[in-house]
N, C-alpha and C positions, 0 to 999 in steps of 0.2 A: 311099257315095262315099268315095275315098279317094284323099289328094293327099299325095307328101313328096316329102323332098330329101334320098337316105341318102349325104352327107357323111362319113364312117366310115371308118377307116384299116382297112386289112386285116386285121391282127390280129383285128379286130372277130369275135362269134360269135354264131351264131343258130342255134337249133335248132329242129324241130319236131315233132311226134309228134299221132299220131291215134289219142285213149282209146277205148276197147273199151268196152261195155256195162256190164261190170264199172264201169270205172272210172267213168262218168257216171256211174254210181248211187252215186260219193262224196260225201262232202260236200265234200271239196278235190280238184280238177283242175286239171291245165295243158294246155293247147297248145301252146305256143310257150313260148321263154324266150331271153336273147341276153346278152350282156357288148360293150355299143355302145361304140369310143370314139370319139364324136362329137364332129363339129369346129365350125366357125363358122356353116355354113348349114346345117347338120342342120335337118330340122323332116320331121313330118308332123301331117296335117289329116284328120279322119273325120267321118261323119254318125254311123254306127250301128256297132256287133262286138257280137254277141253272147258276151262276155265280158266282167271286171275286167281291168287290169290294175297291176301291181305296178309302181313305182320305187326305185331304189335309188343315190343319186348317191357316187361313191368321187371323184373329182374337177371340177370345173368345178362348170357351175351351168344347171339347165334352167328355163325356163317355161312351164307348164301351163297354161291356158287351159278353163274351161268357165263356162257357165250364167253368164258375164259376169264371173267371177270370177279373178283371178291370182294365181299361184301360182310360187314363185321356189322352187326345189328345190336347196340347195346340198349341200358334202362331209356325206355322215354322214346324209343324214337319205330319209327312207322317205314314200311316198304311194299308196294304194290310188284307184284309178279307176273311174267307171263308163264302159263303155266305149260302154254303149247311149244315152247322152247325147251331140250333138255335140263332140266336143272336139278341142284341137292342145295340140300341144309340139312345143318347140326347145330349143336349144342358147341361153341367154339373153344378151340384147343385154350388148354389151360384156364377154361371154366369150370364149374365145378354144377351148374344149372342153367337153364334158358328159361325161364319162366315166361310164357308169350300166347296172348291172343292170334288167334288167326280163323279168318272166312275166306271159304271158296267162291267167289264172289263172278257174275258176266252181265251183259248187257250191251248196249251200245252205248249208254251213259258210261258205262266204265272203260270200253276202248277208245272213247274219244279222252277222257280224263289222260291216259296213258305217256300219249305228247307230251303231257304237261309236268308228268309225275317222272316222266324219265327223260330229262333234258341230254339232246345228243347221244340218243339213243343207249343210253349208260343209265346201270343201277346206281339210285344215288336215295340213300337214308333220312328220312326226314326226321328233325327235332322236336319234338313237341312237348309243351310245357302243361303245367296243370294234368285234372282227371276228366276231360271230357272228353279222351279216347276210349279209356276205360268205361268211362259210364254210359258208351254206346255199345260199345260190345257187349257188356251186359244188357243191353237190350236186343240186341241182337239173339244172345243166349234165350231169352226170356221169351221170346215172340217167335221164336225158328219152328216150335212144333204147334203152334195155333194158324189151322187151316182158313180162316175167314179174310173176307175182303178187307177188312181196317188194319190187319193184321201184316196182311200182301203188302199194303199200304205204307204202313209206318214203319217196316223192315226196309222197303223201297228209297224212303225217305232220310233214316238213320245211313243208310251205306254211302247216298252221293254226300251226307256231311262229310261222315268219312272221309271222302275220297278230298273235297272239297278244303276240310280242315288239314288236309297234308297238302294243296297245294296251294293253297294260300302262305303258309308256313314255309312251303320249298321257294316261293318266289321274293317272299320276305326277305328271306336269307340272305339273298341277291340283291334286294335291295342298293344297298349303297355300294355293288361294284361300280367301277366306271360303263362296262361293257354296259347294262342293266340303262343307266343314265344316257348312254347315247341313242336307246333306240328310243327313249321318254323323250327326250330336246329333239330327234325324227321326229316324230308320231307330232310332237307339236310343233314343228314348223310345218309340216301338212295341213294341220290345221290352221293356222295364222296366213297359210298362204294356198288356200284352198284353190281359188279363184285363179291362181296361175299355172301359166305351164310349170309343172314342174319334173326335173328329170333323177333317176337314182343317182347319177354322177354329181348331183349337186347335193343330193338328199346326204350322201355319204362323203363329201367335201372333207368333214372335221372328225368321219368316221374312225378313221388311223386301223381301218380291220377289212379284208377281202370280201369281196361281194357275194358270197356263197356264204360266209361267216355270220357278214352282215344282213341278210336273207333272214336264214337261221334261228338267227335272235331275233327279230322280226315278228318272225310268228312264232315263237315260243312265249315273248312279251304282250304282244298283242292282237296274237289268235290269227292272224292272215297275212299275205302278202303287204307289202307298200302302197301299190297299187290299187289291190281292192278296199285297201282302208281308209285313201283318199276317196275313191268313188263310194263307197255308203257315207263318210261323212258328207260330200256333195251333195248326197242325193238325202240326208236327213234335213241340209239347208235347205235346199229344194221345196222339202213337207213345207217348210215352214213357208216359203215364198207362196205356196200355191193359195194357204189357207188364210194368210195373213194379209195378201197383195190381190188386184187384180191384172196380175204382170203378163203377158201372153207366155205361152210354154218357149217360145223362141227366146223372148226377155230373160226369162228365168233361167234355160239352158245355157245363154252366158253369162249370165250374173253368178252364177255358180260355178263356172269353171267348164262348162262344158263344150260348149261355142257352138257345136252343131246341134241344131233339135232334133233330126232324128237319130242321133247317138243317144242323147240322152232319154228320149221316149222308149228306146228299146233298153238301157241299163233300169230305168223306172220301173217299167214292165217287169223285168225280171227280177228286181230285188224285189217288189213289192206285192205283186200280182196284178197290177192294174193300172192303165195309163195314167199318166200327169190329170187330164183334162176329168179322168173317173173318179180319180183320188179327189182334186177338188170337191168335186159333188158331191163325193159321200162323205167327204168331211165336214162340208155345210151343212146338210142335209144334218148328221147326226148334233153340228151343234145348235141348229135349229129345237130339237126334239130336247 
């Protein structure tokens, strides 16, 4: 179900376009994409779209609405949507305009970004400085009705900056909390103490925050679990023991933290596709050539 009020000065532009096979099978798509400039009773309301979509405010100020949450979108700043959640937006009370880019944007490059862009599962507005949001949307506008492969291409390309440029920006922000800072001094005691047992109860020692909390931020900071970010760091020391050394797979298995060989021949295998003893070879093998 879908209800607005498109309020919009002429100017206003909307485009649409319908992806080919090829292109669904991107990780970044669009449909639709528009440059609104929306005036006092702009709004529309939706149940479901099987889509995200993008915001982008260059003047005024909108209000976004979902899952009970509000959301004030002013100049400068950027908000990714789920579009399969009930939601609205307007033109926000005691504005007098919204002036705003937006594309209807899916893939799996974009629901994996999502995590990233909606920390704790909350809409949350990103800042962003300069015109290099703007000068992708115009590319976006510019490229949405040429049907050719380069086209599919550099549209593809343009939307994960997008997405990429708001979450770099969202994590920035974070930067210098303290929360932000403890799971960085984690992430690198794992590292500096790869080679040991190490336990979450100790990882989170100087935590001062709940173990679900601390999870959380985990992988919001650093894309995974505790766990498995110790075991690929292991197992990148690992590459380097195999190609560097001629240590046996058991040597190497503890010298890295892992103590048993056939634990670590079967995490090898799966992070990489191919045993310890394969990996060596074909990494000889290609430095040979």
């Amino acid at each position: 179900m879908l209800t607005y009020n498109m309020d919009v000065t002429p100017e206003s532009v909307w485009k649409r376009t319908t992806p080919s096979e090829a292109e669904l099978a991107q990780p970044y798509y669009c449909t639709e994409a528009g440059l609104f400039y929306a005036q006092q009773r702009f709004s529309t309301a939706r149940t479901d779209k099987e889509s995200y979509i993008l915001f982008y405010t260059l003047r005024g100020a909108g209000l976004v609405e979902q899952n009970g949450s509000d959301v004030l979108l002013g100049p400068g700043q950027a908000l990714l949507l789920n579009c399969r959640t009930p939601q609205s937006y307007c033109t926000a009370p005691k504005q007098s305009c919204w002036h705003h880019y937006w594309v209807h944007l899916d893939g799996a490059g974009v629901a994996a970004m999502e995590t990233l862009l909606h920390p704790e599962k909350k809409l949350v507005p990103v800042q962003l400085a300069g015109t290099r949001m703007q000068e992708l949307f115009e590319t976006v506008l510019a490229e949405i009705e040429r049907g050719t492969v380069d086209s599919m291409v550099q549209r593809g390309l343009v939307l994960h900056e997008m997405l990429a440029l708001c979450a770099q920006n969202l994590l920035s922000q974070g930067e210098a909390t303290s929360a932000r800072q403890v799971i960085l001094q984690a992430a690198e005691t794992l590292r500096q103490n790869y080679q040991q047992e190490l336990s979450l109860a100790g990882l989170m020692a100087d935590a001062h925050m709940s173990k679900s909390y601390f999870l959380r931020l985990f992988r919001r900071y650093m894309g995974t679990t505790p766990y498995n970010y110790l075991v690929n760091f292991r197992i990148t020391q690992a590459k380097e023991l195999l190609v560097l050394t001629d240590h046996t797979v058991s040597e190497i298995a503890r010298e890295v933290g892992f103590g048993d060989a056939s634990n670590f021949s079967t995490r090898f295998s799966r992070a990489t596709g191919q045993s310890p003893l394969q990996y060596r070879k074909n990494a000889l093998k290609s430095a040979e050539k």
